[in-house]
N, CA, C and O of each residue as an XYZ file, in Angstrom:
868
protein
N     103.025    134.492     74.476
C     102.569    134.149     73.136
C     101.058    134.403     73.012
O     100.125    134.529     73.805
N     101.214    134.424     71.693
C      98.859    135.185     71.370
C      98.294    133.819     72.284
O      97.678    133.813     73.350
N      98.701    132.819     71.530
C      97.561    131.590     71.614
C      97.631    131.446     73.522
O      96.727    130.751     73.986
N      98.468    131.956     74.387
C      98.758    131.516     75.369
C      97.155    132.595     76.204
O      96.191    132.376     76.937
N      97.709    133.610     75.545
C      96.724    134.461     76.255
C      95.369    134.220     75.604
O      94.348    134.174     76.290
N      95.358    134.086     74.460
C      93.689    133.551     73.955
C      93.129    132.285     75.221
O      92.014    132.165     75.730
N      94.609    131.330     75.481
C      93.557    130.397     76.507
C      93.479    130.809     77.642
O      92.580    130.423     78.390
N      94.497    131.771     78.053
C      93.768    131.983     79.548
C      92.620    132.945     79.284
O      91.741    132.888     80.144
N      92.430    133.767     78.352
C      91.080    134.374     78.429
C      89.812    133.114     78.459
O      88.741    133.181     79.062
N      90.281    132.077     77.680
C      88.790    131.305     77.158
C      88.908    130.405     78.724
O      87.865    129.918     79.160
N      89.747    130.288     79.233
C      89.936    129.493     80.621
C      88.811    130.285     81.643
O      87.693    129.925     82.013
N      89.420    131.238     81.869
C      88.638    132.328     82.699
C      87.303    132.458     82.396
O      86.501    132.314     83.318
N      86.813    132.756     81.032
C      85.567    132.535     80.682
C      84.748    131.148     80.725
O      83.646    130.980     80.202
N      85.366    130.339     81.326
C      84.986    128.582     81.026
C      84.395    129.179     82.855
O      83.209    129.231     83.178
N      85.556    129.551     83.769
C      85.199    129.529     84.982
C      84.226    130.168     85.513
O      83.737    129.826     86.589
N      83.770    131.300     84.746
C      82.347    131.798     85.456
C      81.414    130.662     85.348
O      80.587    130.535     86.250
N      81.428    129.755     84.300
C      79.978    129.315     83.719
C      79.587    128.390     84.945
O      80.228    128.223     85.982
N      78.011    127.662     84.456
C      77.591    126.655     85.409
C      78.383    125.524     85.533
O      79.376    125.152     84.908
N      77.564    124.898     86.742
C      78.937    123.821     87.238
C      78.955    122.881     86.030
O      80.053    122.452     85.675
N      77.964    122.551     85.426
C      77.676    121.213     84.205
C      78.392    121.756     82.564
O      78.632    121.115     81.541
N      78.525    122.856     82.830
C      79.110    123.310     81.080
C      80.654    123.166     82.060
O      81.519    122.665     81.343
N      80.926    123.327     82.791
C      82.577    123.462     83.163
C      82.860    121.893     83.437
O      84.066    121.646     83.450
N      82.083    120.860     83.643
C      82.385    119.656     83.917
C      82.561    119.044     82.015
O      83.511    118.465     81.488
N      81.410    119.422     81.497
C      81.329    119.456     80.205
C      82.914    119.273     79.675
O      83.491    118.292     79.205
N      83.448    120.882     80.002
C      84.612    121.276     78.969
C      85.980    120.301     79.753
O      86.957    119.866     79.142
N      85.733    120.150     81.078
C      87.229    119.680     81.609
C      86.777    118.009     80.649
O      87.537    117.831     79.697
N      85.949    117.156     80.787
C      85.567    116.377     80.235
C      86.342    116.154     78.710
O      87.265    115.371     78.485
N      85.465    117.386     77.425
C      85.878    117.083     76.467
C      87.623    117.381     76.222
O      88.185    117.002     75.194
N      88.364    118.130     77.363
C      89.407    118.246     77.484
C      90.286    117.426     77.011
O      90.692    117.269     75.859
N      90.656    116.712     78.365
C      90.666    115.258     78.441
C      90.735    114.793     76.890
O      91.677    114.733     76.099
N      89.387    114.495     76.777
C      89.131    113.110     75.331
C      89.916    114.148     74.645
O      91.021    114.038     75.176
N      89.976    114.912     73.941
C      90.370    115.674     73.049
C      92.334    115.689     72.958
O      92.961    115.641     71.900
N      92.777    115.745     73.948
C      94.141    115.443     74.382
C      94.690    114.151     73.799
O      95.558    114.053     72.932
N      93.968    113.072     74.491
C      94.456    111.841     73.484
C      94.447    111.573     71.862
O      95.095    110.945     71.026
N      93.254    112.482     71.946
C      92.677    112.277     70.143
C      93.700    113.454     69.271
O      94.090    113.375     68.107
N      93.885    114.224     69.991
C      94.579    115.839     69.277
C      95.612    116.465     70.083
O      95.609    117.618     70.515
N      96.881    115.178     70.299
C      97.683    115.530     71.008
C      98.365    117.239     71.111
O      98.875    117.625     72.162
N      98.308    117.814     70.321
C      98.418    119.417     70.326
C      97.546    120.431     71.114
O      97.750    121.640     71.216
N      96.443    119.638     71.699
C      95.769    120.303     72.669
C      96.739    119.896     73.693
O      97.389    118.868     73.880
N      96.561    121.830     74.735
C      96.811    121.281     75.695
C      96.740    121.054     76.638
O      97.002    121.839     77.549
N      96.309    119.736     76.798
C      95.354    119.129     77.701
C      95.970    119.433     79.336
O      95.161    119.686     80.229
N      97.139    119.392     79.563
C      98.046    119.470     80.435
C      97.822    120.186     81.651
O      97.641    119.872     82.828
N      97.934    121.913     80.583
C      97.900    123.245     80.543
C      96.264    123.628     81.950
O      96.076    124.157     83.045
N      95.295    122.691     80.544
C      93.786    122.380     81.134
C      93.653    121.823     82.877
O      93.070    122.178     83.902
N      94.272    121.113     82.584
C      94.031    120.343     84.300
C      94.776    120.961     85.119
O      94.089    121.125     86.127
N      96.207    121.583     85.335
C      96.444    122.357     86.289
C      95.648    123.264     86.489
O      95.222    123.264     87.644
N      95.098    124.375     85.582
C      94.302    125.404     85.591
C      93.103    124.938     86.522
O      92.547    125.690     87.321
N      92.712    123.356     86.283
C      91.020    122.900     86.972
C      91.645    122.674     88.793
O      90.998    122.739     89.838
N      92.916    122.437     88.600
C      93.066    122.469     90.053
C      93.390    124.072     90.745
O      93.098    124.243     91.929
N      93.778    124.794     90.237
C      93.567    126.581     90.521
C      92.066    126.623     90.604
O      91.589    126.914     91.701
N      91.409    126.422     89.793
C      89.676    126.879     89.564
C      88.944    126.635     91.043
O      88.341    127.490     91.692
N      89.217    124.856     91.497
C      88.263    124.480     92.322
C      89.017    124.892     93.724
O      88.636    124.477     94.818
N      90.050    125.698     93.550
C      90.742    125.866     94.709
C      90.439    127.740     94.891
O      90.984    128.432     95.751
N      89.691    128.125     94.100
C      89.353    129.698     93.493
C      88.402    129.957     94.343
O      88.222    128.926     94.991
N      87.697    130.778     94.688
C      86.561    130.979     94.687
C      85.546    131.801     94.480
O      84.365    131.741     94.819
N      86.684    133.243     93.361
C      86.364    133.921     92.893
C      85.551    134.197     91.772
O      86.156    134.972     91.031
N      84.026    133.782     91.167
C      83.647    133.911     90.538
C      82.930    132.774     90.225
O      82.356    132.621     89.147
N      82.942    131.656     91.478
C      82.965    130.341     90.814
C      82.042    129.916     92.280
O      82.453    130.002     93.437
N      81.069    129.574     91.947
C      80.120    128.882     93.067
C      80.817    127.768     93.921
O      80.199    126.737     93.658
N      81.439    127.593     94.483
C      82.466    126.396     94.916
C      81.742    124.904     95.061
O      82.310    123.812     95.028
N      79.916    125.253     95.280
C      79.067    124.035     95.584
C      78.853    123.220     94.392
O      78.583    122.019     94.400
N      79.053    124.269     92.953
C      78.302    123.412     91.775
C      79.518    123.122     91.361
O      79.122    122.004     91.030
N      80.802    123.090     91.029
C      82.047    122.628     90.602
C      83.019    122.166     91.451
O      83.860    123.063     91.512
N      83.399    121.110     92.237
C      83.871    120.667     92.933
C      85.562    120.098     92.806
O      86.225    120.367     91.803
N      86.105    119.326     93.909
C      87.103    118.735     93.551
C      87.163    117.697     92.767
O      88.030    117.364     91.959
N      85.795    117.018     93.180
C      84.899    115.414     92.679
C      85.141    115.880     91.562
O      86.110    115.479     90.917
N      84.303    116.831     91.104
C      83.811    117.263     89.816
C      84.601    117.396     88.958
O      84.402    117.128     87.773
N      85.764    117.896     89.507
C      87.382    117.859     88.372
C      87.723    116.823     88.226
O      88.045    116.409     87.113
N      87.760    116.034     89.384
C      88.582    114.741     89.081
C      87.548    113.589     88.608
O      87.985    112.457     88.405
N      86.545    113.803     88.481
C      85.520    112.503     87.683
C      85.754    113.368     86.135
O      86.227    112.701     85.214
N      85.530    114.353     85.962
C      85.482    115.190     84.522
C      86.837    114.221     83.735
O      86.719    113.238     83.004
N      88.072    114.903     84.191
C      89.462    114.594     84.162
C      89.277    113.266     83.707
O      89.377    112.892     82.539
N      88.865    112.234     85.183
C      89.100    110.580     84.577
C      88.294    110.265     83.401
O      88.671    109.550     82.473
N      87.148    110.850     83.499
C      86.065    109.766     82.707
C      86.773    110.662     81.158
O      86.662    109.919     80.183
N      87.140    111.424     80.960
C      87.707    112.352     79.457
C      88.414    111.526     78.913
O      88.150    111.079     77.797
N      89.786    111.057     79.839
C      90.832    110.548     79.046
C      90.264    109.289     78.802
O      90.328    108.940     77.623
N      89.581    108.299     79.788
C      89.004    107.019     79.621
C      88.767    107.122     78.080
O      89.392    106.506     77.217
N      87.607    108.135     77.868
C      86.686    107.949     76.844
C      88.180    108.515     75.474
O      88.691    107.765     74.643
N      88.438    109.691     75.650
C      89.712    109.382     74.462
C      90.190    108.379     74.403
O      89.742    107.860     73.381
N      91.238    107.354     75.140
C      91.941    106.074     75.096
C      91.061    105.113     74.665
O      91.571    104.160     74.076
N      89.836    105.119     74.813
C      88.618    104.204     73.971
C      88.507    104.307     72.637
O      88.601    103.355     71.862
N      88.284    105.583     72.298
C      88.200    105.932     70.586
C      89.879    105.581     70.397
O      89.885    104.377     70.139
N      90.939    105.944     70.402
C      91.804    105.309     70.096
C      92.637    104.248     70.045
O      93.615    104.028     69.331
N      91.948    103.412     71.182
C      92.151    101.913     70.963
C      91.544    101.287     70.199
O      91.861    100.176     69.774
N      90.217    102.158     69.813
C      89.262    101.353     68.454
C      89.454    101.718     67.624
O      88.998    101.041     66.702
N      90.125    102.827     67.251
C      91.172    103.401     66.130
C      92.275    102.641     65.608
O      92.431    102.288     64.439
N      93.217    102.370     66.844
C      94.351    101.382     66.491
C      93.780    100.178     65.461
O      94.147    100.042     64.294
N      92.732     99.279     66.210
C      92.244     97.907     65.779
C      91.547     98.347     64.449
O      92.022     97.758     63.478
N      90.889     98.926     64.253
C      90.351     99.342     62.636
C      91.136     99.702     61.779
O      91.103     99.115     60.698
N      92.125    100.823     62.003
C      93.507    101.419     61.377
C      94.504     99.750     61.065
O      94.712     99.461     59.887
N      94.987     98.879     62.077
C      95.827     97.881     61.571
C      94.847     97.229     60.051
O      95.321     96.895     58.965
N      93.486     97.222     60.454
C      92.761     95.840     59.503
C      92.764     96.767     58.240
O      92.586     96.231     57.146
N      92.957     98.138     58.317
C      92.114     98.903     57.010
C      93.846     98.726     56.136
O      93.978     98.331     54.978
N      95.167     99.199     57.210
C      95.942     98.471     56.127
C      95.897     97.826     55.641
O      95.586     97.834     54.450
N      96.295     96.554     56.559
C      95.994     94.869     55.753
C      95.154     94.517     55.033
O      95.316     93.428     54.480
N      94.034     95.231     54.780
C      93.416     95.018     53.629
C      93.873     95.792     52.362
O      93.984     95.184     51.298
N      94.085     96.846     52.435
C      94.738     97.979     51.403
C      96.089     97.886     51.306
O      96.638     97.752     52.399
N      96.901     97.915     50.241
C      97.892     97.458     50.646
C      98.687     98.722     49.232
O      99.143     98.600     48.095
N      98.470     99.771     50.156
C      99.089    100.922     49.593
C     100.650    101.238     49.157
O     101.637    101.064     49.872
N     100.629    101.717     47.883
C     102.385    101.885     47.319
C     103.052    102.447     48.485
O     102.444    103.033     49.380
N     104.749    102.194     48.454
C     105.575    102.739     49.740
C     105.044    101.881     51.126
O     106.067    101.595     51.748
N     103.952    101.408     51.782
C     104.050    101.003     52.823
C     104.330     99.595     53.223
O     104.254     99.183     54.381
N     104.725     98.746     51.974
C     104.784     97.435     52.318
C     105.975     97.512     53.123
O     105.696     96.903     54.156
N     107.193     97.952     53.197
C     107.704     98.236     53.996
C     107.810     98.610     55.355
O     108.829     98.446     56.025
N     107.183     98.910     55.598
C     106.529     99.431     56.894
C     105.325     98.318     57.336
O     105.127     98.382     58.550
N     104.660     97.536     56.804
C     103.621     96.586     57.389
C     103.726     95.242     57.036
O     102.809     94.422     56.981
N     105.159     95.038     56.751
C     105.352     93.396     56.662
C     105.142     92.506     57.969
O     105.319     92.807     59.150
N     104.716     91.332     57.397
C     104.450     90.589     58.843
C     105.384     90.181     59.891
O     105.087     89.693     60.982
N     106.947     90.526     59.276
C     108.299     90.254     60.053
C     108.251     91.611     61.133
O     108.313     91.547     62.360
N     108.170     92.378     60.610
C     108.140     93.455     61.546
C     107.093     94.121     62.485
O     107.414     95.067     63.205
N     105.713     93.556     62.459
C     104.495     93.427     62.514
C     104.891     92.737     64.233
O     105.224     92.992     65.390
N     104.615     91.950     63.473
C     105.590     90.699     64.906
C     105.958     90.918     65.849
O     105.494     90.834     66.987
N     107.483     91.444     65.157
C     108.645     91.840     66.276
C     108.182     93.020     67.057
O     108.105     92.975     68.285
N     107.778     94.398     66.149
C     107.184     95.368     67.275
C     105.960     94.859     68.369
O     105.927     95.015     69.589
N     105.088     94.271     67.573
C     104.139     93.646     68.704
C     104.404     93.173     69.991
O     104.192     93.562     71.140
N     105.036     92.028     69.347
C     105.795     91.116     70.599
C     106.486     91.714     71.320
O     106.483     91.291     72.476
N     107.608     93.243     70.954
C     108.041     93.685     72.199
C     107.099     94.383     73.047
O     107.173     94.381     74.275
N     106.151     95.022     72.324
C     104.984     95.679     73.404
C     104.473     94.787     74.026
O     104.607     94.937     75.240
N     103.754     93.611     73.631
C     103.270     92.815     74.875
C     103.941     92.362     75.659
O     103.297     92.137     76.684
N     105.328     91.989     75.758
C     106.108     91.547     76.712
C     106.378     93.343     77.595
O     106.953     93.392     78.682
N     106.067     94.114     77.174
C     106.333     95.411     77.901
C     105.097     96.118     78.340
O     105.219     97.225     78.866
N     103.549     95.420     78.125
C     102.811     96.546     77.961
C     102.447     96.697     78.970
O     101.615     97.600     79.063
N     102.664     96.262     79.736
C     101.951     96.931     81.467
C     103.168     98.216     81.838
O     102.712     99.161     82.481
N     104.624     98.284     81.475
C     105.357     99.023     81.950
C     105.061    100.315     81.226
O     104.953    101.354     81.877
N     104.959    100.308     80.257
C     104.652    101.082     78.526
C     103.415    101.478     78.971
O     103.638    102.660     79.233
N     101.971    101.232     79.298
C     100.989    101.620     79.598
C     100.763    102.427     80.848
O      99.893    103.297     80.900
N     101.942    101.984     82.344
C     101.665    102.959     83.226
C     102.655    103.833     82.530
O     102.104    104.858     82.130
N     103.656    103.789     82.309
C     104.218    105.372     82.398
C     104.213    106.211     81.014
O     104.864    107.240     80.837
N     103.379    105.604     80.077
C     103.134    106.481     79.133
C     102.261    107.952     78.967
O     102.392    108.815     78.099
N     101.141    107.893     80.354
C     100.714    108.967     80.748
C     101.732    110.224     81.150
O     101.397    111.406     81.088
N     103.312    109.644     81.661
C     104.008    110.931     82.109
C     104.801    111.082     81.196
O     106.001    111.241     81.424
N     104.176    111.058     79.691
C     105.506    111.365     78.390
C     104.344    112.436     77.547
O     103.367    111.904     77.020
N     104.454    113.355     77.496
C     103.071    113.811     76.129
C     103.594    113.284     75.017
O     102.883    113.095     74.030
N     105.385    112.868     75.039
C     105.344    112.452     73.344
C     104.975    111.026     73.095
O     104.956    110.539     71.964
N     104.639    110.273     74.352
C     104.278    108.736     73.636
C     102.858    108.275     73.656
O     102.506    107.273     73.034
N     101.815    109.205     74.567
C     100.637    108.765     75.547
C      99.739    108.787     74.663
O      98.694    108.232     75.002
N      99.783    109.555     72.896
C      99.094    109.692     71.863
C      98.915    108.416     71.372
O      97.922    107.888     70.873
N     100.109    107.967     71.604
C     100.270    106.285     70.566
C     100.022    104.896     71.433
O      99.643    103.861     70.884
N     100.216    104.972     72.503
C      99.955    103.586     73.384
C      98.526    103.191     73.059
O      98.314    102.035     72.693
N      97.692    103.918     73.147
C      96.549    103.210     73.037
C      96.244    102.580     72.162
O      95.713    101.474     72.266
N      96.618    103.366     70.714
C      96.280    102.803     69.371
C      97.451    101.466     68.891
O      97.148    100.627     68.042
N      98.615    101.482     69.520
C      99.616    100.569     69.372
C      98.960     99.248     70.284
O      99.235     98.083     69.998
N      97.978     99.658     71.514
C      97.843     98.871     72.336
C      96.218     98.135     71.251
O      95.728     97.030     71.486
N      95.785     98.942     70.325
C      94.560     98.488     69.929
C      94.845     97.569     68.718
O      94.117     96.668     68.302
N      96.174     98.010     68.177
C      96.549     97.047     66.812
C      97.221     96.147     67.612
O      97.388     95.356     66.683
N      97.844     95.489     68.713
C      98.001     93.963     69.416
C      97.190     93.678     69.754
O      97.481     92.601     70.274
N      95.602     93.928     69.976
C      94.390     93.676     70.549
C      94.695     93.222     72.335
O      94.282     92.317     73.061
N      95.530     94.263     72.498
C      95.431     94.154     74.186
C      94.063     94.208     74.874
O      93.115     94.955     74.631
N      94.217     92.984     76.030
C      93.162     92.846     76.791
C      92.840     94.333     77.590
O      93.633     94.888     78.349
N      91.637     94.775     77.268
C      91.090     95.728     77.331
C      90.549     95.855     78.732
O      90.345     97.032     79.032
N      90.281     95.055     79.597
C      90.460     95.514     80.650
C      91.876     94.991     81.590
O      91.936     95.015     82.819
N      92.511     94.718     81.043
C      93.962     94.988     81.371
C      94.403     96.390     81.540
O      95.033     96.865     82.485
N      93.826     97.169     80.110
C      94.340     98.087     79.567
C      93.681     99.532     79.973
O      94.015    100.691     79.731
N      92.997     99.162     80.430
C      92.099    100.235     81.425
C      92.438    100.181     82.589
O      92.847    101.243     83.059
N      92.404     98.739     83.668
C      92.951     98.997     84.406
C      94.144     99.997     84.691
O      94.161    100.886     85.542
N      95.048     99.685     83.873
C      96.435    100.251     83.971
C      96.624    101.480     83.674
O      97.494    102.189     84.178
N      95.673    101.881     82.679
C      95.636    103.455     81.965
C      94.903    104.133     83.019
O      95.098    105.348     83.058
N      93.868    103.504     84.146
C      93.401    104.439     85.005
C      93.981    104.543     86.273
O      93.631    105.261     87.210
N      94.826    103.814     86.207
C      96.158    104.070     87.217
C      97.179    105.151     87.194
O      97.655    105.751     88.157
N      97.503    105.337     85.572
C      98.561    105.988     85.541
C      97.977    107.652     84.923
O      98.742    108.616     84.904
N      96.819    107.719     84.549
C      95.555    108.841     84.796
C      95.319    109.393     86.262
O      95.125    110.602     86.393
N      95.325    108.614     87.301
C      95.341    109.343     88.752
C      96.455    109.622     88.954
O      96.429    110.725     89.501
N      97.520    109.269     88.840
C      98.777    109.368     89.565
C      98.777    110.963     88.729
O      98.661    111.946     89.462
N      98.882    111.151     87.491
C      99.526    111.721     86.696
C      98.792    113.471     86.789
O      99.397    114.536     86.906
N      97.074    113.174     86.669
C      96.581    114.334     86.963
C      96.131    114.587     87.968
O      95.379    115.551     88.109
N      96.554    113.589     89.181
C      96.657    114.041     90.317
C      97.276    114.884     90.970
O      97.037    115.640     91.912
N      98.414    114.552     90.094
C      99.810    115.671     90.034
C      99.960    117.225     90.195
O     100.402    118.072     90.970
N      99.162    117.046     88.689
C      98.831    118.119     88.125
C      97.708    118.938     88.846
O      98.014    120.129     88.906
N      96.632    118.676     89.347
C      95.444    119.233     89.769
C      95.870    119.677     90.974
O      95.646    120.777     91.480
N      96.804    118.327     91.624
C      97.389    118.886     92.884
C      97.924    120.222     93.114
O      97.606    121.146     93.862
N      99.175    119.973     91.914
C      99.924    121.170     91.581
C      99.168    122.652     91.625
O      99.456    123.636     92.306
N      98.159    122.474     90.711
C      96.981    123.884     90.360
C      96.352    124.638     91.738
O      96.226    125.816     92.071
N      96.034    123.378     92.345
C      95.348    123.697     93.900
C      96.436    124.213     94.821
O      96.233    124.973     95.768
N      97.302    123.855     94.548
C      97.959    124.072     96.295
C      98.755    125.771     96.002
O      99.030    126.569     96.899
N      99.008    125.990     94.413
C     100.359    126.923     94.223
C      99.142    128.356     93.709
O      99.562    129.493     93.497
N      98.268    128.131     93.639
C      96.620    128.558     93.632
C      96.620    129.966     92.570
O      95.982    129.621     91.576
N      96.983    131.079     92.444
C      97.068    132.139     91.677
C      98.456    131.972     90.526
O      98.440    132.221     89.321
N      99.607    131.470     91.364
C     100.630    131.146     90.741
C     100.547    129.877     89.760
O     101.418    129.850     88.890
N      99.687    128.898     89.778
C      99.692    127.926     89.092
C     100.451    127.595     87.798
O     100.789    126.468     87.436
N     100.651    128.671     87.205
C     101.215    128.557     85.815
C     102.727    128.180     86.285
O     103.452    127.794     85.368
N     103.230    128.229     87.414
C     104.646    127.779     87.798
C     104.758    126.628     87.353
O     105.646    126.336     86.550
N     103.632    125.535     87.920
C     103.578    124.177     87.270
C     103.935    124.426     85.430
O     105.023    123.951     85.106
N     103.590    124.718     84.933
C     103.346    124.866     83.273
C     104.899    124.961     83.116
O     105.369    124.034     82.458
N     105.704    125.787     83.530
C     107.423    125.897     83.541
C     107.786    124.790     83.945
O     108.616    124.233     83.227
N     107.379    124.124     85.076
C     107.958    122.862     85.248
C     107.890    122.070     84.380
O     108.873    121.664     83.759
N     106.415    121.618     84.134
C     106.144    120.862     82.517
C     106.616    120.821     81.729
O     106.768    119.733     81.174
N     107.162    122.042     81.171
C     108.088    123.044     79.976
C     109.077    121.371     79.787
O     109.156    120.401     79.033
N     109.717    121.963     81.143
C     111.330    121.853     81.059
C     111.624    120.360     80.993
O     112.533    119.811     80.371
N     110.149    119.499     82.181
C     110.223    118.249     82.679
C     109.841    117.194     80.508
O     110.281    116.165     79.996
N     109.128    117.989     80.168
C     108.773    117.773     78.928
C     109.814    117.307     77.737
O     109.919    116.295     77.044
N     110.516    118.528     77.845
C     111.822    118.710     76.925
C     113.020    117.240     77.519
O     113.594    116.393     76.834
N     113.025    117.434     78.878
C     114.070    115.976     79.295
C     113.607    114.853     78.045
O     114.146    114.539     76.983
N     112.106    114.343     78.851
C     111.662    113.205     78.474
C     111.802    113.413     76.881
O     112.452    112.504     76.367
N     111.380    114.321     76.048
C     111.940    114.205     74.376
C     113.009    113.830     74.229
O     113.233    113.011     73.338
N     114.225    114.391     75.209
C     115.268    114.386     74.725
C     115.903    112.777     74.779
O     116.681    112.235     73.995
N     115.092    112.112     76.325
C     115.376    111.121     76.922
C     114.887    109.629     75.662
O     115.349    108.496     75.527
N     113.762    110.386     74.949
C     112.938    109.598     73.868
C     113.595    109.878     72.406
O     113.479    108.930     71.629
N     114.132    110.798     72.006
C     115.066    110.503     70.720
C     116.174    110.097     71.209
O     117.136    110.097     70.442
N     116.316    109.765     72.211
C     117.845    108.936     72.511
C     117.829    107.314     72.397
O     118.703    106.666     71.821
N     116.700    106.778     73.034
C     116.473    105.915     72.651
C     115.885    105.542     71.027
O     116.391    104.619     70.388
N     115.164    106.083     70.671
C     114.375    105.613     69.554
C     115.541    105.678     68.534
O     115.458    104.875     67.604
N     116.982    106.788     68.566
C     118.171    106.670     67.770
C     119.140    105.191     68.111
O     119.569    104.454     67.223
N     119.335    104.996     69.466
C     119.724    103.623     69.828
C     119.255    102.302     69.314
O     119.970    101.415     68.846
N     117.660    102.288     69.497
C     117.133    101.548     68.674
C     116.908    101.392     67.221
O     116.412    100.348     66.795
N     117.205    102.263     66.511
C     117.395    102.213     65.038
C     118.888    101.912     64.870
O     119.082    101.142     63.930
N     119.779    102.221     65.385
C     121.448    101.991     65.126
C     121.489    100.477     65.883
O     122.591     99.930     65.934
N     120.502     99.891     66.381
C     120.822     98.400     66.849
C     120.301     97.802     65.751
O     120.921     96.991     65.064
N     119.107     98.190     65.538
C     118.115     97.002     63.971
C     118.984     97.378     62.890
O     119.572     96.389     62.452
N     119.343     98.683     62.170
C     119.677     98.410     61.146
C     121.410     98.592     60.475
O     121.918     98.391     59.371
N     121.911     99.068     61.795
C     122.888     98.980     61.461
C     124.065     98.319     62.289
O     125.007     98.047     61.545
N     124.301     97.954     63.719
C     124.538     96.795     64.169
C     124.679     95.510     64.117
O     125.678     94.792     64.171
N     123.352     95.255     63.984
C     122.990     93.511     63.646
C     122.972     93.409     62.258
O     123.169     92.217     62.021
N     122.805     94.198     60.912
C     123.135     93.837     60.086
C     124.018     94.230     59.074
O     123.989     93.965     57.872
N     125.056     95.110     59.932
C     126.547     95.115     59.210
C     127.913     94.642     60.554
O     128.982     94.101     60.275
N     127.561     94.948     61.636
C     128.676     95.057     63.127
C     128.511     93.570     63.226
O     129.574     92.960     63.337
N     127.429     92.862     63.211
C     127.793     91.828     63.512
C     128.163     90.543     62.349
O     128.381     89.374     62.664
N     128.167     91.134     60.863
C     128.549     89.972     60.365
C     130.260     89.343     60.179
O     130.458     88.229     59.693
């Protein structure tokens, strides 16, 4: 595809540069991923584990392994920050505005009930939401409208940030020219988890609204 080859050209061109503009970009990577889930951020970090495992073109002293993996952590940190302060501003700017069509959607009965199941879930929901791209957009900001304890919520998000692009970087480094093999895996491992996530999220709508309030009366 165009856009595929536009990024490995702009990839390749990221890798000549100095070590501080390439820490720079894996950095805004990262943040940018949480904030603009259509980046792909993914794509980015295997490639940084090929790069520091390269040494073709690439000073190996000024861009490091460190250097990927502090870039990497401190990126997503700082995305999951703006969107946990997103969540908490976004809930209050409803509740104050109280826009046609959404009363439905922001009554305090249902307000509640979703809440309350995330906090009784959010440590499970917070580590493994890093290995879903379709949910890892929304935990934070779901985690910022319950006003989850925030260093709870870091803790846990920088747990499941190592495991996850550890993975990945691992992946980039070890399979080294071939790297994009990982990206097929992703593909496919990707598509499960959607499929695994409209299965539920259909289960859970056929339990609230049509179960409990026609099956069981």
């Amino acid at each position: 595809m165009e856009w595929q080859n536009t990024l490995e050209h702009f990839l390749n061109w990221i890798s000549l540069q100095d070590g501080f503009v390439i820490w720079i970009f894996f950095f805004f990577s990262n943040l940018l991923e949480n904030v603009f889930p259509p980046w792909p951020g993914d794509t980015v970090t295997v490639f940084g584990g090929f790069l520091v495992a390269n040494e073709d073109g690439l000073n190996p002293t000024s861009f490091g392994i460190m250097a990927l993996a502090s870039s990497t952590f401190f990126g997503n940190l700082a995305g999951a920050y703006l969107m946990l302060r997103f969540g908490h501003r976004f809930l209050n700017f409803i509740r104050r505005n109280k826009f046609p069509g959404t009363s439905s959607l922001i009554d305090d009965e249902s307000i509640h009930r979703t809440f309350g199941w995330f906090k009784r879930n959010a440590i499970l929901v917070v580590l493994i939401s890093r290995f879903s791209a379709g949910i890892r957009f929304f935990v934070a900001i779901v985690a910022g409208m319950v006003g989850m304890n925030r260093y709870l919520f870091f803790s846990l998000f920088s747990i499941a940030v190592t495991l996850w692009c550890g993975l990945l970087i691992g992946g980039g480094y070890m399979l080294g020219s071939n790297w994009e093999t990982v990206l097929e895996i992703l593909n496919v491992y990707n598509r499960v988890i959607l499929v695994l996530i409209s299965i539920s999220v259909l289960f859970f709508l056929f339990y609230q609204f049509i179960y409990k309030r026609f099956l069981t009366q």
